[in-house]
Each structure stands twice: as C-alpha cells, then as structure tokens.
C-alpha positions in Angstrom: 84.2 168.6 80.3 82.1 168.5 83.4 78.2 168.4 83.1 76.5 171.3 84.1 75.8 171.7 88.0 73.0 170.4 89.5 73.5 173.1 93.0 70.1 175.2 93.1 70.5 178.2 91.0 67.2 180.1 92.0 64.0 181.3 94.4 61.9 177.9 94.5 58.4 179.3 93.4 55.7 179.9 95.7 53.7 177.4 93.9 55.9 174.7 94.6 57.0 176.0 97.8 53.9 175.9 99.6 53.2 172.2 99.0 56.8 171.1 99.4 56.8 172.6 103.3 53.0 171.4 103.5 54.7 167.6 102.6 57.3 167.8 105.0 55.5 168.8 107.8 52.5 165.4 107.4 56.1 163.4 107.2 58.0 165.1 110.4 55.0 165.8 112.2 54.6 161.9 113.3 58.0 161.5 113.8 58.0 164.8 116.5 54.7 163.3 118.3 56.7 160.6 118.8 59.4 162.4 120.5 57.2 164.7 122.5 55.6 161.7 123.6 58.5 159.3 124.4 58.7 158.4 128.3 62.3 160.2 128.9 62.4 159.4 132.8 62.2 155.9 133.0 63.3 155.2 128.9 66.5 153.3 130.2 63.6 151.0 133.1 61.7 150.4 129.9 64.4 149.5 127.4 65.5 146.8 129.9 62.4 145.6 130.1 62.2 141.5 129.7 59.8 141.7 126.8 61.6 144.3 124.9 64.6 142.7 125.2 63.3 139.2 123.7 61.6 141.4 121.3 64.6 143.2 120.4 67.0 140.0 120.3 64.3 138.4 118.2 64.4 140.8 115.6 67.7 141.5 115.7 68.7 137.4 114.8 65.6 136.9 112.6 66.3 140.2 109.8 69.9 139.2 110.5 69.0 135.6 108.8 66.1 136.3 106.4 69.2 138.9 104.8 71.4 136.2 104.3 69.4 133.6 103.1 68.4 136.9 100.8 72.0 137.1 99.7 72.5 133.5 99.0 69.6 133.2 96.8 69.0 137.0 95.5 72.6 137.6 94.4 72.6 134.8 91.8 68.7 135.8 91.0 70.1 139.5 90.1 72.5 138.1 88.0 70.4 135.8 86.1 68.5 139.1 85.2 70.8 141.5 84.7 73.8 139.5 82.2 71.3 136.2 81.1 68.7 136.4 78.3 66.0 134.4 78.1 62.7 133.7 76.9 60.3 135.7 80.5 62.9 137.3 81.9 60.2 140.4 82.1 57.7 137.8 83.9 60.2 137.0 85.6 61.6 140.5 87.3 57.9 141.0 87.8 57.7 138.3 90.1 60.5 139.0 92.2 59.3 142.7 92.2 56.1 141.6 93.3 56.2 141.1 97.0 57.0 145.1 96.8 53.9 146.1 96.0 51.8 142.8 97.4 50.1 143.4 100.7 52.3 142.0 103.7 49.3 140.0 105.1 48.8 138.8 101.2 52.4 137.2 101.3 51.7 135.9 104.4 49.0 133.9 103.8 50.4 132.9 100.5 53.0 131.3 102.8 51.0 129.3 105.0 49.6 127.6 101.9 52.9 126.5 101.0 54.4 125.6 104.2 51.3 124.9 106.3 50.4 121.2 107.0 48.3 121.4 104.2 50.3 123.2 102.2 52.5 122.5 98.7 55.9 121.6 100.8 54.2 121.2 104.6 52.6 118.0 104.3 55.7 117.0 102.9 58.0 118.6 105.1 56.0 117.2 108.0 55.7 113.7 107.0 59.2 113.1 105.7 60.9 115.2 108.5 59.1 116.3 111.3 59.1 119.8 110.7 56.5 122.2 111.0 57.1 125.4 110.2 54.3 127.8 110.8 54.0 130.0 114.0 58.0 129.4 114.5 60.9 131.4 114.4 62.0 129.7 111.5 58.5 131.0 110.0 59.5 134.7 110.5 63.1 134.4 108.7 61.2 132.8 105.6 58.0 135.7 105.9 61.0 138.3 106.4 62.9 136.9 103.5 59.8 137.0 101.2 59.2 140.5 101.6 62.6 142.0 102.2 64.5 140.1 99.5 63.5 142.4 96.1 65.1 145.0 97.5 68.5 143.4 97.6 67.7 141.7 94.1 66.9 145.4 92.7 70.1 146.8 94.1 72.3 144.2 92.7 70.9 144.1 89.6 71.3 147.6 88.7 74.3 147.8 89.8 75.5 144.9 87.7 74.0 146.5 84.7 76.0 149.9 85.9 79.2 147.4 85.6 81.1 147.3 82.6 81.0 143.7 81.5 84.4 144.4 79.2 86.1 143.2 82.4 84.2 140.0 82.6 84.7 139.1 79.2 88.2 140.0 79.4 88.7 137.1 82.2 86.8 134.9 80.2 89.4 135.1 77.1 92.5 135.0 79.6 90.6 131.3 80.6 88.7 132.5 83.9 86.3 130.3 84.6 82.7 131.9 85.0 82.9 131.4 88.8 86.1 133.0 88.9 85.0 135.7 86.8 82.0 136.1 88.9 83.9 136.0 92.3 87.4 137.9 90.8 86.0 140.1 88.8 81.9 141.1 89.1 81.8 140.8 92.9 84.4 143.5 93.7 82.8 145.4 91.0 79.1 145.4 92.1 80.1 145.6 95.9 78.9 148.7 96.6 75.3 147.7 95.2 75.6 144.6 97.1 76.4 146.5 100.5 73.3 148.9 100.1 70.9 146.1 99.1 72.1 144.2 101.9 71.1 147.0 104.4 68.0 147.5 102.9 67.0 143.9 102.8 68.2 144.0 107.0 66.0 147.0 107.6 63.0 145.8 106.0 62.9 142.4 107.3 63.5 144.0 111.0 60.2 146.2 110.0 57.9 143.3 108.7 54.6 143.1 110.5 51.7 141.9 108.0 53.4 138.6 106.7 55.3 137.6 110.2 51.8 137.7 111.9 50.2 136.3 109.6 52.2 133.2 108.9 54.4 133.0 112.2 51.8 134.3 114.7 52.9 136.8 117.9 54.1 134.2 120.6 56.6 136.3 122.6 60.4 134.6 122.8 59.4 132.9 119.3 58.0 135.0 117.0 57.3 138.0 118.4 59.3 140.5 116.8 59.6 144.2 117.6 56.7 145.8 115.6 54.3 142.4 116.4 55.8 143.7 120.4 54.4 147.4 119.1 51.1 146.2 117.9 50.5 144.1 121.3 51.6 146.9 123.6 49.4 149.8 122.0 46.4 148.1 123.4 47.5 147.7 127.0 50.6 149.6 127.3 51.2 152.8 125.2 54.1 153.5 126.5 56.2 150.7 126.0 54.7 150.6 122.0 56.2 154.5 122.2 59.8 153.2 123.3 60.2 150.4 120.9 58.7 153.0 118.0 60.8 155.0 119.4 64.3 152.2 119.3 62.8 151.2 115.1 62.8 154.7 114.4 66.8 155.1 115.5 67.6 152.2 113.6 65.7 153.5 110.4 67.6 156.9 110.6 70.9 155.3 111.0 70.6 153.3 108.4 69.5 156.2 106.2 72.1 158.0 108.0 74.8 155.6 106.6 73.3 154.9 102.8 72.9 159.4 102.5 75.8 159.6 100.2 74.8 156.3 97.9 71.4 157.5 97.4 72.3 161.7 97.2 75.4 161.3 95.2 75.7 163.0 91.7 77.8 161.6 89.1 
C-alpha cells in the first residue's frame, strides 16, 4: 500500500506565508541585481576577455582535479565509515565533516603549515624533491580538495548505508573477493550517490575563494581562479566582477538544474 501523499493539501497560513515570500525575496533579490546589472551589450567583448579566459580555464582544470583526487581518496573514506566499525569512527566523520563548517581562510592557513617550507611535509617535500607547493596551481587543487571533498564523502556514505548489503555478502559466500564485491557489486549500487557527490564536490571546489587565496595566492594564469578574478575586478573593474558572477552563477543553476530530481524526489 502506498504511503500517504505528500502533494499540498491546503491554504499555507498567513503566518507562515508572510515570512516564507519575505525569505525568498532576500535570496532572489541578489540574484535579480545581478541581472539588472549585467553588461548585456558588450557581455560576448568581455567573456573573451584574456583574463577571464585564464581565469575561467583555470578553474575549470583545477575543481576538475581537486574532484578526482576527491574521488580517489573520499570513496574508500565513505566506505571505511559507512560498512567498517571501529574504535573513533564518530571522531572520525567529525573530522572529515569539519572543513564544512571551518572557515575557508582557516583551512587555508592550516595548509600552508603543512605544506609551506616550514611546514610538516614542505621542508620535506622541498629538500628531498624540489617541490614547493604554495602559491602554485598545484596549491589550489589541494586547498580545493580540502574544502570540497566532505561533500562527496557525505554523499557516498549515505548512499552506501541506503544500499542493502545482502548483495555484498551474497558475493562474499559465492567467493568474490572484497574488491570484486566492492567494484561488481557496491559500486553499481551506490552510483547514483557517487554521481551527485561528484558534482557537488566539482561545484564547490570551482567556488572556493578563502582557502585558494590564502594558501595559493592570486597570481593570474597560476592560481587565479574565477572568484579570486571576482575579488580582484570589484575594485577596479565592476563590470567584469558582474560577468564572471554572472558566468558562476549559470554554472551553479545548471548544476542544481541537473541534481532537481535527486534532491526533490519522494520515495
């Protein structure tokens, strides 16, 4: 037997009403100065614009790595804390969960004394290599990661606790090997979750301003990203901060656009 409907049955009182509309307005209000304010006329001049370009390529390749060196190592993480047991597995989810709720510039910093030439792995990674990573490209996929990162871990995680883990088990007594299991069986059933977590983790890491700056600096071609580009053109050049607003703010609604039916859907 189905469960009962969840369609609105109802007036929505005035009580509630009143606020709701009063909410939605302080969040669309922004969004339409935005608009109003966009330079229409010469929007095509200024998208081809060699800064916004570099910005925009930037951005593009740097969230594109920070989400799959988020894959690689958040996958397995969500795993461990969804199907393991073990002695601070609370500590632990509250540590990955953590760079949700930590100031940007926080993290940043954080990562400077770990990879600076002072830091727990720079020195090291300096004297034994040659590499330095701060204020380098490299320096925004690893700020990027750090921040963007517990939202894939979140996503996979629930949905691997959503999963029935009959199936798994099932392999396992057939003689599937845990990897197999993992890759035959778990995989194809948490895709979904995996595929929404990825885009999140994507769209937050092309959004990250407080960690990249912090830890990578705003040099344009290397780590200037599209809101560090945002944040430099406001002060001498509104308009182009208004067009590459404006060319986050498509990407955002597409990507909300294209994750409407994961996040509205009712079982």
């Amino acid at each position: 037997m189905r469960g009962a409907s969840s369609a609105p049955t109802g007036r929505i009182p005035v009580a509630l009403a009143l606020p709701a509309a009063a909410g939605l307005t302080f969040l669309v209000l922004p969004l339409v100065g935005l608009l109003t304010r966009t330079p229409w006329s010469d929007l095509p001049a200024r998208l081809a614009a060699p800064g916004v370009l570099d910005a925009l390529r930037l951005s593009l390749g740097t969230a594109t790595a920070a989400t799959v060196v988020s894959v690689i190592l958040g996958v397995p993480l969500a795993w461990l804390l969804a199907r393991s047991s073990f002695p601070g597995r609370r500590v632990v989810r509250a540590l990955v969960t953590l760079p949700l709720v930590l100031p940007p510039v926080v993290g940043g910093v954080a990562l400077l004394l770990v990879f600076g030439r002072r830091g727990l792995l720079g020195g090291w990674l300096e004297n034994a290599f040659g590499v330095t990573v701060p204020f380098s490209t490299t320096a925004v996929v690893l700020a990027e990661a750090f921040v963007a990162m517990p939202f894939l871990v979140i996503s996979v995680e629930g949905a691997l606790r959503a999963a029935d883990a009959r199936y798994e088990e099932a392999a396992a007594t057939l003689g599937a090997t845990p990897w197999t299991a993992f890759r035959r069986i778990t995989l194809p059933l948490v895709l979904p979750g995996l595929a929404a977590g990825t885009v999140l983790c994507w769209a937050r890491a092309l959004g990250e301003f407080g960690a990249t700056i912090t830890f990578a600096g705003n040099f344009p071609g290397r780590t200037q990203t599209m809101p560090l580009a945002v944040y430099l053109a406001l002060e001498s050049d509104p308009a182009a901060a208004i067009v590459l607003s404006l060319l986050l703010l498509v990407v955002s609604v597409a990507i909300l656009a294209g994750l409407r039916e994961r996040w509205m859907s009712v079982p």
